[in-house]
MARDOVEX-688020 format. One line per field, with one value per residue: residue number from 0; residue in three letters; z, x, y of N, C-alpha, C in turn. Coordinates in pm, whole numbers, plus 32768, in hexadecimal, padded with zeros to 4 digits. Each point is the difference from the previous one (the first is absolute). Example, Ala and Ser with C-alpha at 12.3 -4.5 7.8 and 13.67 -1.06 7.14 Angstrom:
2
num = (0 1)
residuo = (ALA SER)
nup = (830C 7FB8)
neast = (8527 7FDD)
nnorth = (7DC7 8069)
caup = (8000 8006)
caeast = (7FA7 8052)
canorth = (8077 8077)
cup = (8000 8049)
ceast = (805A 7FB3)
cnorth = (8078 806D)
This chain:
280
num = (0 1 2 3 4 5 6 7 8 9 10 11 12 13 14 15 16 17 18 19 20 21 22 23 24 25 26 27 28 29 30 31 32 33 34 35 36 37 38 39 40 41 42 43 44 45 46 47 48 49 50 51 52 53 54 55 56 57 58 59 60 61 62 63 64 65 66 67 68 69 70 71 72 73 74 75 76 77 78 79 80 81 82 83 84 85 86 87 88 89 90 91 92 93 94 95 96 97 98 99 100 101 102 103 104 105 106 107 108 109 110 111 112 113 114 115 116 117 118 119 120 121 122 123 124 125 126 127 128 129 130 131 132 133 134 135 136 137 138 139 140 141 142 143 144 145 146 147 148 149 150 151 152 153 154 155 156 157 158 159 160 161 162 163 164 165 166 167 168 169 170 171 172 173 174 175 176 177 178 179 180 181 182 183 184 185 186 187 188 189 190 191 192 193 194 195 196 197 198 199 200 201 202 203 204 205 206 207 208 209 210 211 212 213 214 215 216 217 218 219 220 221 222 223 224 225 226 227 228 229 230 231 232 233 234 235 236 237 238 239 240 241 242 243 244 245 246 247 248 249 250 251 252 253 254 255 256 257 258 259 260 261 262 263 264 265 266 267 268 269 270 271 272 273 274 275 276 277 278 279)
residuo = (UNK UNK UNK UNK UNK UNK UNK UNK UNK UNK UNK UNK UNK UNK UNK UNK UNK UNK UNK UNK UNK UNK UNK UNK UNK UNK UNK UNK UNK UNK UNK UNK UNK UNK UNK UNK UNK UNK UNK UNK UNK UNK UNK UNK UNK UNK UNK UNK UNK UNK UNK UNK UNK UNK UNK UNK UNK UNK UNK UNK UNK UNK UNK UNK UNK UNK UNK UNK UNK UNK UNK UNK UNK UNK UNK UNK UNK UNK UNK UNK UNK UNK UNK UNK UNK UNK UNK UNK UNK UNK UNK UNK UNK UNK UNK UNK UNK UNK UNK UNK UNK UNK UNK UNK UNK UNK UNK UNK UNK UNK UNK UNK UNK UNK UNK UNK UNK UNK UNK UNK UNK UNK UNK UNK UNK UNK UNK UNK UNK UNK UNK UNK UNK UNK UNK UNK UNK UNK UNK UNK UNK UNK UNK UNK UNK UNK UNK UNK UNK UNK UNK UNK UNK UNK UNK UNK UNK UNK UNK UNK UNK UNK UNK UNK UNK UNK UNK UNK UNK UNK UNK UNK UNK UNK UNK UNK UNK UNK UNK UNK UNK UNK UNK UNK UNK UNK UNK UNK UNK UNK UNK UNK UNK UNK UNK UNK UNK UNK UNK UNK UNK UNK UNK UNK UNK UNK UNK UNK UNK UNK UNK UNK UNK UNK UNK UNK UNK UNK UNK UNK UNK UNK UNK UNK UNK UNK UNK UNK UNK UNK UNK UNK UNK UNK UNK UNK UNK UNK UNK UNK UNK UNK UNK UNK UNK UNK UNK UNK UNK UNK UNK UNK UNK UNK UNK UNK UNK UNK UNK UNK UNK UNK UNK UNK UNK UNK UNK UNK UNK UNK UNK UNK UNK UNK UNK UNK UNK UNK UNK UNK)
nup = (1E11 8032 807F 7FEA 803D 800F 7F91 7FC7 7FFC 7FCF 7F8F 8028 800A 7FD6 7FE0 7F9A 8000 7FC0 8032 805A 7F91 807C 7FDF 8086 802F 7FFC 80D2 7FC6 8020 8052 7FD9 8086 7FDA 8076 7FE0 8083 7FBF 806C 8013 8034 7FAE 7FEC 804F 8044 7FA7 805A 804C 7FE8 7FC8 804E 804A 7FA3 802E 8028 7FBA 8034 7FCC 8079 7FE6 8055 803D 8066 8007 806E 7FBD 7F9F 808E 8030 7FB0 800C 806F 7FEB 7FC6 802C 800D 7FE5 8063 8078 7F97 805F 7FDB 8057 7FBC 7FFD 7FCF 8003 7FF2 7F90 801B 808B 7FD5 7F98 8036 8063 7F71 7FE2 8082 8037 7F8F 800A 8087 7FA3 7F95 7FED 7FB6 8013 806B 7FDB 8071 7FDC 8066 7FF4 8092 8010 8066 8051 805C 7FFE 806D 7FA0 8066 802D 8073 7FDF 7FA9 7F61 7F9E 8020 7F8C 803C 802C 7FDD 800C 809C 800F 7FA5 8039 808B 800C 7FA6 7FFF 8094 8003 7FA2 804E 805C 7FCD 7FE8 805E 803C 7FEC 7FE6 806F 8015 7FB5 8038 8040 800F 7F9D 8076 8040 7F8F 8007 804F 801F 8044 8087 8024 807E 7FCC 806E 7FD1 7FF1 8028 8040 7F92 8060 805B 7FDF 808B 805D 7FD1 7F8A 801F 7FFF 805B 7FDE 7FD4 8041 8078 8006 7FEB 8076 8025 7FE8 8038 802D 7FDC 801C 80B9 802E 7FB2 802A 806D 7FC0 7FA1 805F 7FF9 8028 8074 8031 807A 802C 80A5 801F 8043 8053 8091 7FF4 8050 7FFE 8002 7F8D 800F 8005 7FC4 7FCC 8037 804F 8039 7FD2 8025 803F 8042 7FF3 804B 804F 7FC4 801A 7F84 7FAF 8042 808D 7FBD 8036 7FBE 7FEA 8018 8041 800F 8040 805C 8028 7FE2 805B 8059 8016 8013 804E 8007 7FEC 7F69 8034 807A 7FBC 8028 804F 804D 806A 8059 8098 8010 8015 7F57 8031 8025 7FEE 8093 7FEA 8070)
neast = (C011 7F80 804D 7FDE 8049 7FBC 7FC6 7F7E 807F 7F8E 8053 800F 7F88 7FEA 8070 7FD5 800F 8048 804C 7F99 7FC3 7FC5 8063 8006 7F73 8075 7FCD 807E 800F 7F8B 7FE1 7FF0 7F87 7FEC 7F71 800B 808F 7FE2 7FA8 8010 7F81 7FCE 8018 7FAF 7F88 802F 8008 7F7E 8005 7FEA 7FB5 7FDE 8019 7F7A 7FD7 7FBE 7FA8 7FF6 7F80 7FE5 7F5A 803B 8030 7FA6 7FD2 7FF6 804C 7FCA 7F82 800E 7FCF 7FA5 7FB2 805F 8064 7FE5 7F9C 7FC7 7FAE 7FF1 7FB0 7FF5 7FB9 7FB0 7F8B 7FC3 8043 7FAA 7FE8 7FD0 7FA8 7FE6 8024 7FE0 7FB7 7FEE 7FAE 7FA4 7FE5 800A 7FBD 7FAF 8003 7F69 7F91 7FF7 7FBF 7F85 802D 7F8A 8059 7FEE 7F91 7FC1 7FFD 7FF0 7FE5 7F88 7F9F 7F95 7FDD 804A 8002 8055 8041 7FE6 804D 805E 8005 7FF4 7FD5 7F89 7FE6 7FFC 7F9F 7F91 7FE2 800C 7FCB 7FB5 7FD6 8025 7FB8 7FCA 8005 8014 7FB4 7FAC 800A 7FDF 7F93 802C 7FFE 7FC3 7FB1 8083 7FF1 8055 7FF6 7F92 800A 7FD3 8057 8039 7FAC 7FC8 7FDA 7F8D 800F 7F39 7FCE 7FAF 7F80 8000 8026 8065 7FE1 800E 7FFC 8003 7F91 7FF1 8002 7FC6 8010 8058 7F89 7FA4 8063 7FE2 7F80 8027 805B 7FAF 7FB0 8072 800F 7F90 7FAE 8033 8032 7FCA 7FED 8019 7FB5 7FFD 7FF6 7FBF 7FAB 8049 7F77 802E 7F81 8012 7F97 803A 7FD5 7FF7 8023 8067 7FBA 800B 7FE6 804F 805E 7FC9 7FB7 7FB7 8033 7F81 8003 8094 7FBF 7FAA 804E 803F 7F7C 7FC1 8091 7FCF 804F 8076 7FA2 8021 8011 800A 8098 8044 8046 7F87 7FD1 8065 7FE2 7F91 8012 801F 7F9E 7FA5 8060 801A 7FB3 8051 7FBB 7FF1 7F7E 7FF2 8012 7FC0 805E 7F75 8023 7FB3 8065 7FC6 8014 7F95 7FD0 8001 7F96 8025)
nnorth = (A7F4 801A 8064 7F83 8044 8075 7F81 801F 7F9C 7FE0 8028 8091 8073 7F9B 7FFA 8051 7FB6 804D 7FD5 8040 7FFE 803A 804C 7FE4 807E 8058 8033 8006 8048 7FD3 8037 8028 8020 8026 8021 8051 8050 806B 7FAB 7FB4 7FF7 8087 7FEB 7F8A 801D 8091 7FE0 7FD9 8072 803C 7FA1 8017 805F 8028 806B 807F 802D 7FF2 7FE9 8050 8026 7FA8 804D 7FFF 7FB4 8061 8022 7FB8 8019 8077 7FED 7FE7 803E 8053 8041 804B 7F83 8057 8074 8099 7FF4 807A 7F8A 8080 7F9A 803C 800E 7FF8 806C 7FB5 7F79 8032 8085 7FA7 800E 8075 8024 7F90 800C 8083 8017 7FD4 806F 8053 7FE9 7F78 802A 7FF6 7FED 800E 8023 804D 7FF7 8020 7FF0 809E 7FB5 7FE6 800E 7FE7 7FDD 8074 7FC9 8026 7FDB 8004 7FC0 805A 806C 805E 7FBA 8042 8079 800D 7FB3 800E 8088 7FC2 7FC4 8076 80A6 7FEA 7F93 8059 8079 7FBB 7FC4 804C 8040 7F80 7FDC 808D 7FE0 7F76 803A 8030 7F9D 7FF9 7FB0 7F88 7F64 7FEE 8014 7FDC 804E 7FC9 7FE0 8011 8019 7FFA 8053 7FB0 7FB4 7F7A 80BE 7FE3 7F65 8013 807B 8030 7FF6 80B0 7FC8 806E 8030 7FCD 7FE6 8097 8047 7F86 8005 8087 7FB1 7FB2 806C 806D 7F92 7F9E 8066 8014 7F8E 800F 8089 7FB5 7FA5 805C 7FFD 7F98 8008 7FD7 7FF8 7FBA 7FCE 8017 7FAA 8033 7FA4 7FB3 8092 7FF5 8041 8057 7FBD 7F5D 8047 8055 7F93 7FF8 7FBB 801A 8073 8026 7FC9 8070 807A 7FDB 8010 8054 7FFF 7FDF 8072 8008 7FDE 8089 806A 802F 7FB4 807E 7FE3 7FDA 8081 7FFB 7F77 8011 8070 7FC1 7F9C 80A6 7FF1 7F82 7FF9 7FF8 7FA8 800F 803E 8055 7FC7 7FC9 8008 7F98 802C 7F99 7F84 800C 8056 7FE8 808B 7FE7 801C 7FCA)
caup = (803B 8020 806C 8052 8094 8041 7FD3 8092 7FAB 8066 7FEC 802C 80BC 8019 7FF6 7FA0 7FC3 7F78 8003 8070 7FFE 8032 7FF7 805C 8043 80A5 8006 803C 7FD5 7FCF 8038 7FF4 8041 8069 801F 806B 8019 8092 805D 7FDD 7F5F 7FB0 8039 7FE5 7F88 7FDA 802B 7F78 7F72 8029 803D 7F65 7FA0 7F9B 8046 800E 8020 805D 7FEA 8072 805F 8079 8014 808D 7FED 7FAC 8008 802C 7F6C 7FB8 807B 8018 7F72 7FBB 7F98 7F74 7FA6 7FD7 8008 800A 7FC1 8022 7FAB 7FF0 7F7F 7FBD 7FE7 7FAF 7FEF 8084 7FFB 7F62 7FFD 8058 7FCA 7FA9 8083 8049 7FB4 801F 8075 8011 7F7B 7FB9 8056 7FE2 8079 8073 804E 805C 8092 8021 8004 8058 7FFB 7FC1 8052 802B 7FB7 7F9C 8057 809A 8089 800E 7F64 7F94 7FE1 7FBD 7FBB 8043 8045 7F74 7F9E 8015 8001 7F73 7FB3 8000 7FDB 7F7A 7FD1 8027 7FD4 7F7A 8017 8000 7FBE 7F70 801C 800A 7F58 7FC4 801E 7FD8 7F77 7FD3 8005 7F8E 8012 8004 7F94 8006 7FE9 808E 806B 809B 8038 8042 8031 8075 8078 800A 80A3 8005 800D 7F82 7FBB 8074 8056 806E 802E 8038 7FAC 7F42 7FC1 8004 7FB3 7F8D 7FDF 7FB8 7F6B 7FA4 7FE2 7FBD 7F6D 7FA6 800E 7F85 7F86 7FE8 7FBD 7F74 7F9C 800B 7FF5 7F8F 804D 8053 8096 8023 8066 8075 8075 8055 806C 8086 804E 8045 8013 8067 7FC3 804B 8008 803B 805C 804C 800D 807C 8019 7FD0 7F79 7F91 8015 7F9C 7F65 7FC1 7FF5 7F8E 7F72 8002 8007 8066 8021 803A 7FAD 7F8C 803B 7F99 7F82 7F8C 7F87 7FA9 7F86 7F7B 7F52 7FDA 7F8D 7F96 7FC4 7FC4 7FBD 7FA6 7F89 804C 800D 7FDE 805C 8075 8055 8076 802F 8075 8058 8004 8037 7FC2 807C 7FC3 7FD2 806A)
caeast = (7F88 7FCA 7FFB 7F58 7FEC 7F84 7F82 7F88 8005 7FBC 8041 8097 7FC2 7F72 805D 7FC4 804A 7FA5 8055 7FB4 7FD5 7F5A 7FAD 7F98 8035 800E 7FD3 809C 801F 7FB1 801D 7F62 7F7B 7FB6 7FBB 7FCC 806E 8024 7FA1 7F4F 8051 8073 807F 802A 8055 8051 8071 8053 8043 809F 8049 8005 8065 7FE6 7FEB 7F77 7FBB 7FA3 7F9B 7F98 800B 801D 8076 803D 802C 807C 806E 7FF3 803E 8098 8084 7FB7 804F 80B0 8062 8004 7F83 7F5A 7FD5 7F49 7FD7 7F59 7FC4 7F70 7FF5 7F5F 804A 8026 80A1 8025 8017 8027 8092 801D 8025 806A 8088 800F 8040 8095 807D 7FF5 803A 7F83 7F79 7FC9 7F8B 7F83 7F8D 7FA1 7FD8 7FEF 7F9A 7F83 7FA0 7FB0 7F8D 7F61 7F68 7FAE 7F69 8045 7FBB 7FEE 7FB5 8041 8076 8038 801D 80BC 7FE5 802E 805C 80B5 8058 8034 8086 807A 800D 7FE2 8054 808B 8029 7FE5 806C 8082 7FF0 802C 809A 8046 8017 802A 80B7 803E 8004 806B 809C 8026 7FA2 8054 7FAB 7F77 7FAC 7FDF 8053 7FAA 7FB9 7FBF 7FA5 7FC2 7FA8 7F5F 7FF9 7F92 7F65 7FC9 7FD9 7FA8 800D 7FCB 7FD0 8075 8065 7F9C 808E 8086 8003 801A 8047 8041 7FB8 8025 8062 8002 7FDC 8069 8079 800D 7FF8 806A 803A 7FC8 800B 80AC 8056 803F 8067 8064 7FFC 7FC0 7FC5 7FAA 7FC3 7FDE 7F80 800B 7FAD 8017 80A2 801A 803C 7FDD 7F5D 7FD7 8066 7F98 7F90 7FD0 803F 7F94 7FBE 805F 7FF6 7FA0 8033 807F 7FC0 7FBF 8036 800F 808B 7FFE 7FD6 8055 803A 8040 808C 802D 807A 7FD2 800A 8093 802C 7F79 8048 8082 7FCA 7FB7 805C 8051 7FB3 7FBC 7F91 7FC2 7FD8 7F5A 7FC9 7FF8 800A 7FE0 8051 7F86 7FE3 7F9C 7F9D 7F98 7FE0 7F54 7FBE 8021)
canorth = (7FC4 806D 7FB3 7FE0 8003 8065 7FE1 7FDB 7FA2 7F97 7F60 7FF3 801A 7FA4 7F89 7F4F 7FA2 7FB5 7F7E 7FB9 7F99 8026 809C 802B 8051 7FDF 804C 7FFC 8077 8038 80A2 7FFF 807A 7FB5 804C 7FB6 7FA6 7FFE 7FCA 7F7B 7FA7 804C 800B 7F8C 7FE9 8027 7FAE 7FD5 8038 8033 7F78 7FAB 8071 80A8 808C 801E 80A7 8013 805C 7FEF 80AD 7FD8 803A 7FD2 7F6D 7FD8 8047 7F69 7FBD 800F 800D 7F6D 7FDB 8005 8070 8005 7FE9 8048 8068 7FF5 809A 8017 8012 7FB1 7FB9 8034 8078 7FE5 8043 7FE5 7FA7 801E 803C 7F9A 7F30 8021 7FF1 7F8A 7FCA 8027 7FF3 7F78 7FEA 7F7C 7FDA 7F99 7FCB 8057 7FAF 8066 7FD8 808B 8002 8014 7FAE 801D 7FBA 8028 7FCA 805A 8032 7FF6 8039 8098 803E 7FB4 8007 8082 8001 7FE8 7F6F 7F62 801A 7FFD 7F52 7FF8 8031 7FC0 7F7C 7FE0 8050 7FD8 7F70 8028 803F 7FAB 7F97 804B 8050 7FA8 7FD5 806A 7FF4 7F88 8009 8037 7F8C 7F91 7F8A 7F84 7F91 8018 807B 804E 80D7 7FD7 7FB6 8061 7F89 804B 7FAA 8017 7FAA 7FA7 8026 8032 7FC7 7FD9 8067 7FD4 809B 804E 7FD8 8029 8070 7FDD 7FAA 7FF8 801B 7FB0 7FD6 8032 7FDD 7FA7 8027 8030 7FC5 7FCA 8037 8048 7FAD 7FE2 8097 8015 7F69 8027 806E 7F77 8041 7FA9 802C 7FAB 8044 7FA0 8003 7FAB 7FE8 805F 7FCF 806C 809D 8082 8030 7FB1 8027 8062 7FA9 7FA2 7F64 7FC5 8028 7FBC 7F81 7FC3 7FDC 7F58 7F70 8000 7FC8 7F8E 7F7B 7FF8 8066 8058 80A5 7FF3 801D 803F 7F9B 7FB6 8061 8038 7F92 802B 8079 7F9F 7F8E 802A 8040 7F96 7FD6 8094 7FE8 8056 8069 8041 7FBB 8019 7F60 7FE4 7FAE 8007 7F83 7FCB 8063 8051 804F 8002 8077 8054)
cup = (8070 80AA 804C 808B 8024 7FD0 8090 7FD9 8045 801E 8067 80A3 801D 7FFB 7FAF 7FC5 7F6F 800E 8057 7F85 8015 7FC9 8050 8020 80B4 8017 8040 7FBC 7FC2 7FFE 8008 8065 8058 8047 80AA 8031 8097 802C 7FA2 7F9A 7FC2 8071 7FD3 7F58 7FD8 8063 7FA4 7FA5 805D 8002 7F96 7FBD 7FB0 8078 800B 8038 8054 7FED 8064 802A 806C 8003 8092 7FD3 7FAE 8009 8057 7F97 7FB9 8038 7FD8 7F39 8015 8001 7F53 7F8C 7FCF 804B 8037 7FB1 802E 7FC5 7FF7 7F8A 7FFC 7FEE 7F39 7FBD 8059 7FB7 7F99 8038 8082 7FB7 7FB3 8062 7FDF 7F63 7FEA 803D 8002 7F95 7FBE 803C 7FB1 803B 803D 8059 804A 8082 8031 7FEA 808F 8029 7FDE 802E 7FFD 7F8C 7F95 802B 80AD 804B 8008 7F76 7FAF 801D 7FF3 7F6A 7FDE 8044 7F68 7F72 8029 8000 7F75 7FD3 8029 7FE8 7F6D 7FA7 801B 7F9A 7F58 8006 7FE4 7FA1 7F62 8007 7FD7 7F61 7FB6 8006 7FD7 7F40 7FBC 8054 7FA3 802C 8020 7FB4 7FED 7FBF 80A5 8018 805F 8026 803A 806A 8081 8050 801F 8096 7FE2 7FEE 7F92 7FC2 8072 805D 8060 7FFC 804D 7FB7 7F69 800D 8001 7F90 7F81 7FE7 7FD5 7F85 7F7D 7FF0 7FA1 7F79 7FB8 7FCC 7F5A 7F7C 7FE8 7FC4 7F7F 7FE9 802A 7FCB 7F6C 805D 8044 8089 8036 8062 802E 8088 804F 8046 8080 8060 8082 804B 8083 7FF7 806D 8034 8070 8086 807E 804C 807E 7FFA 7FDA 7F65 7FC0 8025 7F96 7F4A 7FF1 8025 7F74 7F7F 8015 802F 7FBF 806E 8082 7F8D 7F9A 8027 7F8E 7FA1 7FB5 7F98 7FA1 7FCF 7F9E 7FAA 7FF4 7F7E 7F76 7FB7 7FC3 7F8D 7FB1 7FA9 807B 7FD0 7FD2 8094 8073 805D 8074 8056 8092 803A 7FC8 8052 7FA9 8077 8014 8022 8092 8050)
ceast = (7FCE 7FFB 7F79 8027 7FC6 7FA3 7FC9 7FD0 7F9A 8030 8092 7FE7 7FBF 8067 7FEF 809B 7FC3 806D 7FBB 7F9D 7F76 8014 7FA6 8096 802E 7FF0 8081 7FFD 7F86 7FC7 7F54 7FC8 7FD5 7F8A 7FD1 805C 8030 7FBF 7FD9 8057 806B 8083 8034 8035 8092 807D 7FEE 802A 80AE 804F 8020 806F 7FC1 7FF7 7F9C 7FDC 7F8A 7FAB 7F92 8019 8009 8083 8055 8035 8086 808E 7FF9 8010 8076 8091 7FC9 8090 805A 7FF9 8012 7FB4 7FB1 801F 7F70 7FD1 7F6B 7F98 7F59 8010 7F87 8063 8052 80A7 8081 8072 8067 808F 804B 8031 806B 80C1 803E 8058 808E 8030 8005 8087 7FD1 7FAE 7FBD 7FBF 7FBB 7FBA 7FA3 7F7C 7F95 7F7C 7F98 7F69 7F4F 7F79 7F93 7FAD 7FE7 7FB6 803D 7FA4 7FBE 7FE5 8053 8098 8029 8036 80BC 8025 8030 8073 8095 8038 8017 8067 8089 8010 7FE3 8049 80B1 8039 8035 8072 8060 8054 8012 8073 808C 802C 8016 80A5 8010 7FD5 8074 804B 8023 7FC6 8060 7FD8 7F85 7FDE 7FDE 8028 7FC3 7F90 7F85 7F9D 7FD0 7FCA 7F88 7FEC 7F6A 7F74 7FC2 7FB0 7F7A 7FF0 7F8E 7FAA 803C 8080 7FC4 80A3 804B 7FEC 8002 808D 8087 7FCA 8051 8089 8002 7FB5 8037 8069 8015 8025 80BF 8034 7FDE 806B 80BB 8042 8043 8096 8060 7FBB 7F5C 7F79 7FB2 7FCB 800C 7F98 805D 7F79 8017 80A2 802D 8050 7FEA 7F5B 7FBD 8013 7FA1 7F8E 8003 8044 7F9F 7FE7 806B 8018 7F7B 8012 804B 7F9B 7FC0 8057 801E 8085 806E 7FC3 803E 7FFE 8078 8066 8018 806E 7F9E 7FD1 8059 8019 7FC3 806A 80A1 7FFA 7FE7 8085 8049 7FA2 7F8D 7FA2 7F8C 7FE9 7F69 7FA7 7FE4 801B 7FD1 807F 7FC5 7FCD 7F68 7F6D 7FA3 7FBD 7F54 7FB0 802C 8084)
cnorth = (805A 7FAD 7FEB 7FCC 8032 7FBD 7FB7 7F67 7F8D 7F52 7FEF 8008 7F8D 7F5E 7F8C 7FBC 7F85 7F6D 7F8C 7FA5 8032 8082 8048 8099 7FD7 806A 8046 80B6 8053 80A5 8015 807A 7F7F 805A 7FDA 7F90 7FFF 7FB1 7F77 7FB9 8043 7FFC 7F6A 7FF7 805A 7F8F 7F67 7FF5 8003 7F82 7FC9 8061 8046 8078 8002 8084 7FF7 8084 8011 807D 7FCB 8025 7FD4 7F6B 7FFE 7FF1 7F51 7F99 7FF1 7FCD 7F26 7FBD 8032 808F 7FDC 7FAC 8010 8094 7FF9 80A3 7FEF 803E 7FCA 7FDE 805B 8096 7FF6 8038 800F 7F98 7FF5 802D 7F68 7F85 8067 804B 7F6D 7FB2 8041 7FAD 7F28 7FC6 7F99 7FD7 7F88 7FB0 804B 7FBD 8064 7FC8 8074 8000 8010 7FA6 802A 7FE0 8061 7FE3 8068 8038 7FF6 7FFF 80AF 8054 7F9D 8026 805E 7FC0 7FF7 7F9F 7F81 806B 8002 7F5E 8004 8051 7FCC 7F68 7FCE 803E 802D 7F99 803E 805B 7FEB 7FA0 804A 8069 7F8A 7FE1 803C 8004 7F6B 7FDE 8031 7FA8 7F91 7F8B 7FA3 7F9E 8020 80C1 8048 8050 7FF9 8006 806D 7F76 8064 7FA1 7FEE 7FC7 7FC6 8024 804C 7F94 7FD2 8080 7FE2 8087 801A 8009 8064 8056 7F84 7F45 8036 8042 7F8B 7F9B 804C 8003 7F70 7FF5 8025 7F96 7FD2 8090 8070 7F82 7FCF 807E 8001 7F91 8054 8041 7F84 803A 7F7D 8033 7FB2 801C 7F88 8023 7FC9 7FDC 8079 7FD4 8043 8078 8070 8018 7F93 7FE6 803B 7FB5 7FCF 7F7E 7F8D 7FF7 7FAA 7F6B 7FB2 800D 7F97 7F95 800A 7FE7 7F4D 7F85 8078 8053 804A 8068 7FDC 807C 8098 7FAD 7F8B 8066 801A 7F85 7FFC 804B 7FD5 7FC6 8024 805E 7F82 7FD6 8079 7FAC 8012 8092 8020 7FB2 801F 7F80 8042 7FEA 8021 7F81 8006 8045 8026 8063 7FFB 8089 804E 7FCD)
């Protein structure tokens, strides 16, 4: 009998128990790409993969943060590899490091993004062009990068229930659906995250490979971090219920969930106290 210990087994990293009755994946050994994993959401969701018992490959050009992160998750949980995502072959030789050193790769969560702010028409002249082509290339084209590097390495694991080799879950944001002015780049770039979503997932479901996007509302991250006291006050009065900024660990409970539950895919989930943004 041929020894399948080295297999990149998704049924064996991911802890399903076919005796349980639910057949739900646990997210107990999960081996995962965390894009924008030093800072914000992507950090939060990597401590909860760890806390749950998987690994994880921290991906981010913030290099000063990572050696905190790491020291934050454990010895011997998570790796960081510095890595832009708009760097297509960057990225490509990193999911193919990070799955070594993971021994398997069956989770992409992609955090890894820019905000991207200004008008179409500035005070002082239009938009630079590099202006709206660098948010997209990282928040759209990053997101693709990644995400298809990814699935190249999880189409060769062994399958769990279902036919599963894993999970790819990107990050859009509310303003792909209400982008504000001042919002023309960094909405459409997350607009085309959420365009892509249905059709990669249609073209990977032959592969068992799952792909879900989250819109978070406005959450407290790095970027919010920065804002005036005022300003971030006035964002938690405008969400409805609950109103307040949206915690990073409710992020990381989303791809928790979307990881227990595999009839979740091709979708996109809001997770925004109900926010709608208004034109300013």
């Amino acid at each position: 009998m041929a020894d399948r210990s080295a297999d990149r087994s998704f049924a064996a990293t991911t802890g399903h128990q076919r005796d349980s009755g639910n057949h739900r994946m646990q997210p107990s050994s999960v081996l995962a790409i965390v894009t924008g994993g030093v800072s914000g959401l992507g950090l939060a969701v990597a401590q909860r993969l760890v806390a749950d018992g998987g690994k994880v490959a921290l991906f981010d050009v913030n290099a000063d943060k990572a050696e905190a992160a790491l020291a934050l998750l454990g010895a011997g949980n998570a790796h960081y590899l510095a890595t832009d995502v708009t760097d297509e072959a960057q990225v490509a030789a990193n999911v193919a490091q990070a799955a070594q050193a993971l021994g398997g790769l069956n989770l992409v969560v992609n955090c890894a993004g820019i905000l991207g702010a200004g008008r179409v028409l500035g005070k002082e002249a239009p938009m630079p062009l590099a202006t709206f082509r660098n948010t997209v290339l990282v928040n759209l084209v990053g997101s693709f990068n990644v995400a298809k590097a990814a699935a190249d390495v999880m189409q060769h694991n062994t399958t769990g229930d279902d036919g599963e080799r894993g999970v790819i879950v990107n990050t859009a944001s509310v303003a792909a659906f209400e982008g504000q002015i001042g919002q023309a780049a960094y909405a459409a770039s997350k607009g085309g995250v959420v365009g892509m979503t249905l059709p990669m997932a249609r073209e990977l479901a032959r592969f068992g490979i799952r792909v879900m996007t989250i819109a978070p509302g406005v959450f407290w991250t790095p970027m919010v971090d920065g804002m005036p006291e005022a300003v971030q006050q006035s964002l938690a009065a405008s969400i409805p219920f609950p109103s307040r900024l949206g915690q990073p660990d409710e992020y990381a409970d989303t791809v928790a969930f979307i990881l227990r539950n595999r009839y979740l895919n091709g979708e996109v989930i809001r997770l925004d106290g109900g926010v709608r943004l208004a034109p300013k």
